[in-house]
MIGU-474351 format. One record per residue (C-alpha): residue in one letter; x, y, z; residue number from 1. Coordinates in pm, 1 decimal. Example, Ala and Ser with C-alpha at 12.3 -4.5 7.8 and 13.67 -1.06 7.14 Angstrom:
residues 2
rec residu: A | px: 1230.0 | py: -450.0 | pz: 780.0 | num: 1
rec residu: S | px: 1367.0 | py: -106.0 | pz: 714.0 | num: 2
***
This chain:
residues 274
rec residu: X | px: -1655.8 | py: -724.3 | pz: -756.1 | num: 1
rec residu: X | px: -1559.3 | py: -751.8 | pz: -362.1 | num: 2
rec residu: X | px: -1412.5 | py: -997.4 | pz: -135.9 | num: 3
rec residu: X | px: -1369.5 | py: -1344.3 | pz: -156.3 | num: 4
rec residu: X | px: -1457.2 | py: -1607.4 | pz: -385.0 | num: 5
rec residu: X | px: -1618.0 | py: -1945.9 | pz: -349.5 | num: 6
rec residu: X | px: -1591.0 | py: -2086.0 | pz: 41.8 | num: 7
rec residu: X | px: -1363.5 | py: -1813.9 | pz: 125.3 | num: 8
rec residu: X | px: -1474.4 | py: -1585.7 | pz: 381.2 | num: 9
rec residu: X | px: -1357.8 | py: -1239.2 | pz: 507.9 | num: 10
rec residu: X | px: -1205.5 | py: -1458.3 | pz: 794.7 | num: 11
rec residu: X | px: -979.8 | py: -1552.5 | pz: 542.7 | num: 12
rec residu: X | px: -784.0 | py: -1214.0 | pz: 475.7 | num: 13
rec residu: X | px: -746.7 | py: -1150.0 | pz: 893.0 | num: 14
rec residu: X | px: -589.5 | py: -1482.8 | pz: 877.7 | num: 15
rec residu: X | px: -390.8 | py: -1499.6 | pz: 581.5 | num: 16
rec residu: X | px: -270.6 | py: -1098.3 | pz: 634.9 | num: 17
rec residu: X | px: -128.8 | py: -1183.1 | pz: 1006.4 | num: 18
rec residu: X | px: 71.8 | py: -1473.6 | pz: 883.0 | num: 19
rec residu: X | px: 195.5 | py: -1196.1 | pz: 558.8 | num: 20
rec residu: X | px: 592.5 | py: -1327.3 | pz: 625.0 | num: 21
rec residu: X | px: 932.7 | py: -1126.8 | pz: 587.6 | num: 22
rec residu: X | px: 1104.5 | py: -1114.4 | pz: 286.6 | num: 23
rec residu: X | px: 1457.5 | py: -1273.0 | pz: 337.9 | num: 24
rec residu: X | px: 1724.8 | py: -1027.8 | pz: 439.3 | num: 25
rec residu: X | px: 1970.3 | py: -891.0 | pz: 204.4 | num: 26
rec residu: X | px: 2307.3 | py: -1068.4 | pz: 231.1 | num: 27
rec residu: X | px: 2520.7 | py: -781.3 | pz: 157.6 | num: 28
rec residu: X | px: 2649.1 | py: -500.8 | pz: 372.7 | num: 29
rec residu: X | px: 2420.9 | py: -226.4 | pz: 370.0 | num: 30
rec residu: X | px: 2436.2 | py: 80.8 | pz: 202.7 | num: 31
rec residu: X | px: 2191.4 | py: 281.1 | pz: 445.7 | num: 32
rec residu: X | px: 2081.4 | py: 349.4 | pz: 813.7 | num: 33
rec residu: X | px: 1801.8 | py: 240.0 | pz: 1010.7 | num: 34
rec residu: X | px: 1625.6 | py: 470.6 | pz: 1182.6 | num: 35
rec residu: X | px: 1340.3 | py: 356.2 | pz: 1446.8 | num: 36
rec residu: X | px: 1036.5 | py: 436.2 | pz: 1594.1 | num: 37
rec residu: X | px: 997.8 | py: 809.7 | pz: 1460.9 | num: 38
rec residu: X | px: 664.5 | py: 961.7 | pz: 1636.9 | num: 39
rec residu: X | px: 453.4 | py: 1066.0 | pz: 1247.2 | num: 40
rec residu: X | px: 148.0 | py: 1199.0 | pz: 1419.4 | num: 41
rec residu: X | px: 23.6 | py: 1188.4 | pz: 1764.9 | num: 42
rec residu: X | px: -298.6 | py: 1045.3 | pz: 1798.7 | num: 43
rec residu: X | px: -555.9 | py: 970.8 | pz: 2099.7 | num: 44
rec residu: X | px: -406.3 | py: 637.9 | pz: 2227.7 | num: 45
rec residu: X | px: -59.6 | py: 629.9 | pz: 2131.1 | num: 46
rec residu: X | px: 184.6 | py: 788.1 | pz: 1907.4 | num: 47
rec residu: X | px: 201.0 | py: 680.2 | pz: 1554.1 | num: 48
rec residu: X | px: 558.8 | py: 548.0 | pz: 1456.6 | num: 49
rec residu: X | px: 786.5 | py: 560.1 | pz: 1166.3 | num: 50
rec residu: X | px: 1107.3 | py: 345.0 | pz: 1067.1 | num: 51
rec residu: X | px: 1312.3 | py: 524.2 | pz: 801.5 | num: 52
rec residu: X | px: 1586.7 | py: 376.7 | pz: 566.3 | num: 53
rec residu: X | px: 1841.8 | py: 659.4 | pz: 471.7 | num: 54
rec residu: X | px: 2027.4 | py: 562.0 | pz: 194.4 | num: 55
rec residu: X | px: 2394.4 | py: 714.2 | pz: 243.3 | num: 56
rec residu: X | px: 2528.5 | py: 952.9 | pz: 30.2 | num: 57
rec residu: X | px: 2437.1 | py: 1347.2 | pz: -12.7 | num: 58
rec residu: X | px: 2102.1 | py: 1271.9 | pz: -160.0 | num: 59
rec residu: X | px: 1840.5 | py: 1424.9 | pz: -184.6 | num: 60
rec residu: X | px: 1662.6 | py: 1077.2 | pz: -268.1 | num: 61
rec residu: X | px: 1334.4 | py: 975.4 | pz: -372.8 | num: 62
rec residu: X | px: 1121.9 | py: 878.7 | pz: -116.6 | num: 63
rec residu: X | px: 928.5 | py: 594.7 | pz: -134.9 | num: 64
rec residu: X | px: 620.0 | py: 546.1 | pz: 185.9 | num: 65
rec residu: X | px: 558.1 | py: 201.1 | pz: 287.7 | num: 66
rec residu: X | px: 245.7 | py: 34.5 | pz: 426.4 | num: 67
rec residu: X | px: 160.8 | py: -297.4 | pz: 576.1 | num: 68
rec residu: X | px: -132.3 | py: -552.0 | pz: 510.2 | num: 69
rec residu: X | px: -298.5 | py: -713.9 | pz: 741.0 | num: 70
rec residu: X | px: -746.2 | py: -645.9 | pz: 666.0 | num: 71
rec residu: X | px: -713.2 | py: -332.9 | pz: 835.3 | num: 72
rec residu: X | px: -682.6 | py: -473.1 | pz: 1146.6 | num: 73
rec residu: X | px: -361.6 | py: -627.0 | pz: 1250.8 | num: 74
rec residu: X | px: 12.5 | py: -599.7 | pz: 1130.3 | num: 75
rec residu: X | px: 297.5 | py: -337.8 | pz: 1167.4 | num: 76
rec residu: X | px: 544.9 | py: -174.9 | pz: 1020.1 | num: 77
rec residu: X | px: 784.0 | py: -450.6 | pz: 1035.4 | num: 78
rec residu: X | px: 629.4 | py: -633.1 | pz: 772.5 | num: 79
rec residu: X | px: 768.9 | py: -360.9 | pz: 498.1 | num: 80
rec residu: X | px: 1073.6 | py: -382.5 | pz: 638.2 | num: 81
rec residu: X | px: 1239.8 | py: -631.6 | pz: 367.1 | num: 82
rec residu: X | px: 1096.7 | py: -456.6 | pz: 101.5 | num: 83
rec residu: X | px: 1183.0 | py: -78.2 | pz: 289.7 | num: 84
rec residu: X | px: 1516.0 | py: -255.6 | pz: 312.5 | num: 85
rec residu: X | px: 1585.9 | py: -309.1 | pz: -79.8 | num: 86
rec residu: X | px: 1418.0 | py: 15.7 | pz: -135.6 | num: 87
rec residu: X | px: 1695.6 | py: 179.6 | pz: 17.3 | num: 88
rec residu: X | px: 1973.7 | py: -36.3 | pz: -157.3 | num: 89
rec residu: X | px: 1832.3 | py: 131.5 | pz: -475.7 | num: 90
rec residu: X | px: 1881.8 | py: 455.7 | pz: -354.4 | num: 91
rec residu: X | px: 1518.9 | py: 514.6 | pz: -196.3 | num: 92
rec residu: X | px: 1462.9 | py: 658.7 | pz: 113.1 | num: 93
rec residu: X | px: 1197.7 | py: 397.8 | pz: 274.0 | num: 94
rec residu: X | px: 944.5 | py: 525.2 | pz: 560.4 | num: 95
rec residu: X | px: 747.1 | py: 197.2 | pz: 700.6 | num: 96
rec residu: X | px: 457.5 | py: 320.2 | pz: 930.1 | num: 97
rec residu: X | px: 225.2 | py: 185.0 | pz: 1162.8 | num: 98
rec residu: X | px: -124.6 | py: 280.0 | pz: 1135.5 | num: 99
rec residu: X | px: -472.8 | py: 304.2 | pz: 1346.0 | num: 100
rec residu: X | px: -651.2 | py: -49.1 | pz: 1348.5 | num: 101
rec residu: X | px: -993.4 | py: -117.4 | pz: 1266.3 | num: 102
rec residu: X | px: -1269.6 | py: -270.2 | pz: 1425.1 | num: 103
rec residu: X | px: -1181.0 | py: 32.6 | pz: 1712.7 | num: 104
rec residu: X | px: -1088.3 | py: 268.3 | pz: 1458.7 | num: 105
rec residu: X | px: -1284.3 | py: 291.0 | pz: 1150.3 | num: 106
rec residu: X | px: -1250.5 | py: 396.5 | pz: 808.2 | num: 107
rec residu: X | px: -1110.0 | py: 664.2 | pz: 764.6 | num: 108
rec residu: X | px: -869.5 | py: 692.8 | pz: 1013.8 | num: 109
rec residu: X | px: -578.7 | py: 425.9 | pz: 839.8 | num: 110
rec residu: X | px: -620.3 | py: 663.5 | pz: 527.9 | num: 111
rec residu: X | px: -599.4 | py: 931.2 | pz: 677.9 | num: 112
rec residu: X | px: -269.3 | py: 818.0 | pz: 889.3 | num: 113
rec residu: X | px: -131.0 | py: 767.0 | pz: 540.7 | num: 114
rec residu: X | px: -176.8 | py: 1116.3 | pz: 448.9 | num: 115
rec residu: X | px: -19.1 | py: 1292.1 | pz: 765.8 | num: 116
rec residu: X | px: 263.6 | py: 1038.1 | pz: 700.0 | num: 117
rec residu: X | px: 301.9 | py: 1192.8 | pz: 388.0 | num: 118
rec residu: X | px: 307.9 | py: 1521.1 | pz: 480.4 | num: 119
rec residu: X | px: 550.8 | py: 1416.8 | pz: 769.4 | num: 120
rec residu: X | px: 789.4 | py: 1255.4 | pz: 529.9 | num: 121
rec residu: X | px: 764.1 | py: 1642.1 | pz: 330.6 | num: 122
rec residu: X | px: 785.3 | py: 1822.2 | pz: 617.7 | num: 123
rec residu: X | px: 1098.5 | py: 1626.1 | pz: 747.0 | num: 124
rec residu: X | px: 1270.0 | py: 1605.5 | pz: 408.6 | num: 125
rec residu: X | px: 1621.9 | py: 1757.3 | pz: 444.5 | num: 126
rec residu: X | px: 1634.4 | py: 1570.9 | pz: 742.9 | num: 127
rec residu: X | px: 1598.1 | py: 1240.3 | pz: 582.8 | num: 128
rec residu: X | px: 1703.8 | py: 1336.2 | pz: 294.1 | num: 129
rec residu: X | px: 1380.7 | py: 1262.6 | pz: 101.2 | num: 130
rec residu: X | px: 1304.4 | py: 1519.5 | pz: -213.2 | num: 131
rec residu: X | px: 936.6 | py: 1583.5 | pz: -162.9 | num: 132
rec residu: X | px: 870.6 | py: 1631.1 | pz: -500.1 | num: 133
rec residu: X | px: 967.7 | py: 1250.1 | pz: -587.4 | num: 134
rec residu: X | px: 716.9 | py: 1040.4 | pz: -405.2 | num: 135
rec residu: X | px: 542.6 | py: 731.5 | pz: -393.5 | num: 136
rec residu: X | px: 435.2 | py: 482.9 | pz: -149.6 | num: 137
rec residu: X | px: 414.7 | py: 100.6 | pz: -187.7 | num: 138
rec residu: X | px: 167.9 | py: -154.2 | pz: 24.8 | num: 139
rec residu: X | px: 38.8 | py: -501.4 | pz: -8.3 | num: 140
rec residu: X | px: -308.5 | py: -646.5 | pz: 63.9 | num: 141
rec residu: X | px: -479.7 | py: -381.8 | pz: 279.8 | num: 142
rec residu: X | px: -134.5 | py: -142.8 | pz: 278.6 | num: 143
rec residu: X | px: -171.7 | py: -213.5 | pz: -97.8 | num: 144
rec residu: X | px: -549.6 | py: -57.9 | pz: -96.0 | num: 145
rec residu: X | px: -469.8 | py: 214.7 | pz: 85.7 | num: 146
rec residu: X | px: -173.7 | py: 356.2 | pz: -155.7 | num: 147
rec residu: X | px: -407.2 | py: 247.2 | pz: -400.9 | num: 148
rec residu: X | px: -643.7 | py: 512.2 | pz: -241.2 | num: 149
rec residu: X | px: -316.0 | py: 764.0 | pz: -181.0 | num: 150
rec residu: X | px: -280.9 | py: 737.2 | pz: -564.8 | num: 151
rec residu: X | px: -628.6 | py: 817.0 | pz: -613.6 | num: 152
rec residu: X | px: -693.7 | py: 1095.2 | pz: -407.7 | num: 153
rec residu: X | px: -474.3 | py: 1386.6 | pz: -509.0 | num: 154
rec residu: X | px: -236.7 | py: 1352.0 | pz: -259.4 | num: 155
rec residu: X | px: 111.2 | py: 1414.7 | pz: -512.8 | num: 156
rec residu: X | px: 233.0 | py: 1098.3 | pz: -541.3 | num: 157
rec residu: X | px: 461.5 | py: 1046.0 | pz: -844.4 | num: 158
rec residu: X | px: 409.0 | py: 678.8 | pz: -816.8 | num: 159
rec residu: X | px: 217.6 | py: 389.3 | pz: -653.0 | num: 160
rec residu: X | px: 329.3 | py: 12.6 | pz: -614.1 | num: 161
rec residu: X | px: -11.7 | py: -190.3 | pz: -483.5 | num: 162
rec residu: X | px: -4.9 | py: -535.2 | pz: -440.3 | num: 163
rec residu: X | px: -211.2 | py: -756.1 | pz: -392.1 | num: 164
rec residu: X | px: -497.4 | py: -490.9 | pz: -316.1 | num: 165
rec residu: X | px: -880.6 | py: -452.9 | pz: -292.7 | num: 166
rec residu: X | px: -952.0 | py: -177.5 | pz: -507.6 | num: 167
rec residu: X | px: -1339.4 | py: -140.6 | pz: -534.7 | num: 168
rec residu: X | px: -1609.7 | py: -238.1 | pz: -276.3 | num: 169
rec residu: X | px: -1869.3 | py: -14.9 | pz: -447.1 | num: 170
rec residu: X | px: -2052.1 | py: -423.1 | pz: -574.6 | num: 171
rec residu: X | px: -2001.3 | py: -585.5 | pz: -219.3 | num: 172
rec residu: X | px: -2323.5 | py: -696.9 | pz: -155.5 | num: 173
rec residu: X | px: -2560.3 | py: -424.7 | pz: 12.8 | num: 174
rec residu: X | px: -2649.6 | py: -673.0 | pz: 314.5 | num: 175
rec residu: X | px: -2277.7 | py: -821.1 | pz: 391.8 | num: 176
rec residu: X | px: -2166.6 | py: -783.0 | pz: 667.9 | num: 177
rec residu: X | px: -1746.6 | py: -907.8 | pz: 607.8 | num: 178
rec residu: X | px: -1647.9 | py: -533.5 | pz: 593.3 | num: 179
rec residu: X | px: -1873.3 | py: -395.1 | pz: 874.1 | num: 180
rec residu: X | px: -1593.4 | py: -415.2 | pz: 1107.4 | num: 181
rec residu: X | px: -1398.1 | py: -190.1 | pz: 910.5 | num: 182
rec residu: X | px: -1622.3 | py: 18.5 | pz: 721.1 | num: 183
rec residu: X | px: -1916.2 | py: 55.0 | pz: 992.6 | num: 184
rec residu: X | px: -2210.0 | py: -88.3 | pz: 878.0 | num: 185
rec residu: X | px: -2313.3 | py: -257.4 | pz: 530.3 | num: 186
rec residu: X | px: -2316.7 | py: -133.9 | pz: 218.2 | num: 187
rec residu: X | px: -2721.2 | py: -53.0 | pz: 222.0 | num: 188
rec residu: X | px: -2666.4 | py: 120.3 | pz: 536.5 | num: 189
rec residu: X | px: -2313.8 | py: 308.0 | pz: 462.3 | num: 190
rec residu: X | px: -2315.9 | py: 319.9 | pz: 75.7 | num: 191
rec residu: X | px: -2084.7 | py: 698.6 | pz: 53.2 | num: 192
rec residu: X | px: -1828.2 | py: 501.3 | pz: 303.7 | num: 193
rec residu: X | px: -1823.1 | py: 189.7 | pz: 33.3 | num: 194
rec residu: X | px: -1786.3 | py: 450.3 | pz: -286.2 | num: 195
rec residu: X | px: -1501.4 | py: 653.1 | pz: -20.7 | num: 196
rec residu: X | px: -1327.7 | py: 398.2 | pz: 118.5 | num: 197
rec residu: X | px: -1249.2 | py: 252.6 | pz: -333.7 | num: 198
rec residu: X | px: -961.7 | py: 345.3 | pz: -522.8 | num: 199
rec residu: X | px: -1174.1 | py: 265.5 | pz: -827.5 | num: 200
rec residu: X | px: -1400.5 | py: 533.2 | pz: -762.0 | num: 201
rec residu: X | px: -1185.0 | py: 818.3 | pz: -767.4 | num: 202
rec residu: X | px: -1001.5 | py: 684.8 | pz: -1097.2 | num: 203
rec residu: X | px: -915.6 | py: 1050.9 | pz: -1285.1 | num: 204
rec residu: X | px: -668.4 | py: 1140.0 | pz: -1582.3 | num: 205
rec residu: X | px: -453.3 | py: 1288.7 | pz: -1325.8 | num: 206
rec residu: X | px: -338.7 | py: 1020.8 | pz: -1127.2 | num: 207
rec residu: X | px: 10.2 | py: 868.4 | pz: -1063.1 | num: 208
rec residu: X | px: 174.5 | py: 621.9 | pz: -1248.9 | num: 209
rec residu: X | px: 57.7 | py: 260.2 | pz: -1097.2 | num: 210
rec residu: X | px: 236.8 | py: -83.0 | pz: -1069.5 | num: 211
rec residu: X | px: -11.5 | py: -369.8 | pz: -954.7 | num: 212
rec residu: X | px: 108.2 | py: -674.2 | pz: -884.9 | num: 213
rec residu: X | px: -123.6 | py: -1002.2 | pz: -818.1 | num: 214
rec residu: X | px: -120.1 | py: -1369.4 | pz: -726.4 | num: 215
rec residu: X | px: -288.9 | py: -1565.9 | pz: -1030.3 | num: 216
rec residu: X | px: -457.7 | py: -1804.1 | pz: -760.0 | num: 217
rec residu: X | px: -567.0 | py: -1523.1 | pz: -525.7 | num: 218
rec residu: X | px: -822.6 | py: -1600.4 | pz: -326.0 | num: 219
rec residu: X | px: -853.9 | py: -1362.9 | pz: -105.6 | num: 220
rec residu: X | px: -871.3 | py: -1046.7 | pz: -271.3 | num: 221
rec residu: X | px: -982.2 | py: -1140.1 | pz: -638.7 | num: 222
rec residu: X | px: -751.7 | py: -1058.3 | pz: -919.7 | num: 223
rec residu: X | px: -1051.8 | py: -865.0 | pz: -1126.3 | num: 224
rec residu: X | px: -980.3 | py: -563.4 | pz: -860.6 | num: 225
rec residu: X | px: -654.3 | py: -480.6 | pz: -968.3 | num: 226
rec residu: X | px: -732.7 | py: -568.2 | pz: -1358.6 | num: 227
rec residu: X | px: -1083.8 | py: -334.4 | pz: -1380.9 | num: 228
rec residu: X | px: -866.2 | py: -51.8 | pz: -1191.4 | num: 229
rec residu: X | px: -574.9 | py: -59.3 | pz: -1408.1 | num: 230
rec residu: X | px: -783.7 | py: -99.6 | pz: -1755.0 | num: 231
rec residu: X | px: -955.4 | py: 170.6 | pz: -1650.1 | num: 232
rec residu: X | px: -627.6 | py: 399.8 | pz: -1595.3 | num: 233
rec residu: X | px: -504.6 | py: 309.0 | pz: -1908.1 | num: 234
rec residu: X | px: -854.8 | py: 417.7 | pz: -2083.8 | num: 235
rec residu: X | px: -794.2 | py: 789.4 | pz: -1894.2 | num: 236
rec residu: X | px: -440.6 | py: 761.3 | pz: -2038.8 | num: 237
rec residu: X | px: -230.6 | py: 685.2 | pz: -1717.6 | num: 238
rec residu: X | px: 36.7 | py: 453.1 | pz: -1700.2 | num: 239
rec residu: X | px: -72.0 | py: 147.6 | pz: -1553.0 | num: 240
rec residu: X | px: 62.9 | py: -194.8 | pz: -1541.1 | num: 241
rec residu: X | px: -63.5 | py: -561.8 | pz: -1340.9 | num: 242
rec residu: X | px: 195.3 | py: -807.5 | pz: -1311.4 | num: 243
rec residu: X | px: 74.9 | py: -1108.8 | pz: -1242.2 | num: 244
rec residu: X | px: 244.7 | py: -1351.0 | pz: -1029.2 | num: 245
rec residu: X | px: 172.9 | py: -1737.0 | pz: -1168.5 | num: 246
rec residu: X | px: 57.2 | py: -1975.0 | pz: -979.7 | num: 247
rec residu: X | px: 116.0 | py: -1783.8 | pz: -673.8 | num: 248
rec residu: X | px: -201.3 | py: -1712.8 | pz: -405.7 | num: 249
rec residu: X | px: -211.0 | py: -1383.6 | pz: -181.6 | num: 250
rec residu: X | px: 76.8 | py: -1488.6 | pz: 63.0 | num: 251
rec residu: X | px: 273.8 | py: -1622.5 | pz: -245.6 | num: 252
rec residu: X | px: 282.3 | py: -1319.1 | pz: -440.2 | num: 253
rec residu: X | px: 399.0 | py: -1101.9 | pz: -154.1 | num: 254
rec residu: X | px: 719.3 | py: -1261.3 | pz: -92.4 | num: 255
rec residu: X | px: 760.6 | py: -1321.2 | pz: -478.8 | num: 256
rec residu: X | px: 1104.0 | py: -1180.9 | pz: -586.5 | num: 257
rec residu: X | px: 1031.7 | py: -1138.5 | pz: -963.3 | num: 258
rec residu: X | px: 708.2 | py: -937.6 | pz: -873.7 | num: 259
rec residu: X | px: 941.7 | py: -705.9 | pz: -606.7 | num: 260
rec residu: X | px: 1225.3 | py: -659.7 | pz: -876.5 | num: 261
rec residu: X | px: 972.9 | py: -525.9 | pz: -1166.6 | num: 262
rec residu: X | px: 824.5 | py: -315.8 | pz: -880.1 | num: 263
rec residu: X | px: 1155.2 | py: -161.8 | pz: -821.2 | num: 264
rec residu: X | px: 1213.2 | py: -115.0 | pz: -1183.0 | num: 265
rec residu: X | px: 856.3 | py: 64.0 | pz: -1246.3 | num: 266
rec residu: X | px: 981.1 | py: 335.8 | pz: -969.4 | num: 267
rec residu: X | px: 1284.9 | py: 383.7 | pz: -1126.0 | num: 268
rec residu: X | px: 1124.1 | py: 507.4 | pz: -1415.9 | num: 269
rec residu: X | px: 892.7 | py: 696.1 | pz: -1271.0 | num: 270
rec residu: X | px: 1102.7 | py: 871.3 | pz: -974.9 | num: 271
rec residu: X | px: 1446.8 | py: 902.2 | pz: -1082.4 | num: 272
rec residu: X | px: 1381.7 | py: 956.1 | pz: -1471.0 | num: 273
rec residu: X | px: 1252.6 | py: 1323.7 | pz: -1335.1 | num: 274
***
């Protein structure tokens, strides 16, 4: 299964991830502090930055990483921030990161971002009162590929929230060229980076609990990826569940506040029930 069905080109995700909008605000007084533009990791251009959303209260509290859409190659951290934000109503601390972009950087420098933001987020734990042995990490569209990837990769996550997310590009045809930009080259030319750069390949009986969540009318990222991943957790015995968001396409089910609230829910089981 890969990319894009019908008429619906790889053009498609670049422009459909940019316009990825904000969750509304919360209306009530917050219960937590905002803190901005933490340096993660340094890297060759620029500093990679962090927002973090401290819950008050003594904590320790579980903490939750949180990463952005946008095909790789545009986006920021802001777009996680209404979902970082209700994370830390729940009693979450919420890190939002930015991450390298392709086409200049290529896979795997956004994974690997998410893995020193990790380690960050455990090496800074009293500090933001984060307990390092409760986390997980949440993303949509690409974000939602790449904690996909977290989960799949033995990085000791407790639990993973991906929505709307690519999970497998090991059938994209061998001559497209839609992920080139990203991945390098085709899939004929750069098969190990195709099998590396999918979730679904690294599927084991130890991995994380997973919450998918999906637009019915995706079609951008088909809704088979999410459904052949999670069947196939469930047949190694982890818990895995796909919500599936009616009617809704891959903007729609971003900003969907029934697919958000079950998210939430499937976290509290799995990261304060320990």
């Amino acid at each position: 299964m890969f990319f894009c069905r019908a008429n619906v080109t790889f053009s498609a995700v670049l422009a459909g991830c940019v316009a990825l909008p904000a969750l509304p605000a919360l209306a009530a007084e917050p219960s937590y502090e905002t803190i901005r533009s933490l340096v993660y990791a340094p890297r060759e251009d620029e500093p990679l930055r962090a927002d973090v959303y401290r819950p008050a209260g003594k904590g320790p509290f579980p903490g939750v990483l949180c990463v952005h859409g946008g095909a790789w190659t545009v986006g920021n951290k802001n777009q996680m921030a209404a979902i970082a934000r209700q994370l830390a109503e729940a009693g979450y601390t919420a890190v939002t990161i930015n991450y390298r972009l392709a086409p200049k950087y290529k896979f795997p420098a956004q994974i690997e971002d998410c893995r020193a933001a990790l380690l960050w987020m455990r090496e800074n734990a009293r500090q933001y009162k984060i307990d390092p042995d409760r986390l997980g990490a949440w993303g949509y569209s690409a974000g939602g590929h790449l904690v996909a990837l977290l989960g799949t990769s033995g990085t000791g996550l407790k639990a993973v929230v991906a929505g709307g997310a690519p999970c497998d590009f090991r059938n994209v045809p061998l001559d497209s060229q839609r992920l080139a930009f990203w991945l390098g080259g085709t899939r004929h030319e750069l098969p190990k980076i195709y099998q590396a750069a999918s979730p679904a390949e690294f599927v084991s009986a130890d991995d994380p609990p997973m919450f998918f969540y999906h637009g019915q009318l995706d079609g951008v990222v088909p809704v088979e990826h999410p459904t052949e991943m999670a069947a196939e957790l469930k047949r190694l015995g982890v818990t895995a569940r796909l919500y599936v968001v009616p009617k809704a396409g891959h903007l729609g089910a971003f900003v969907d506040r029934s697919a958000v609230t079950e998210a939430v829910r499937f976290l509290d089981q799995h990261l304060k029930s320990q």
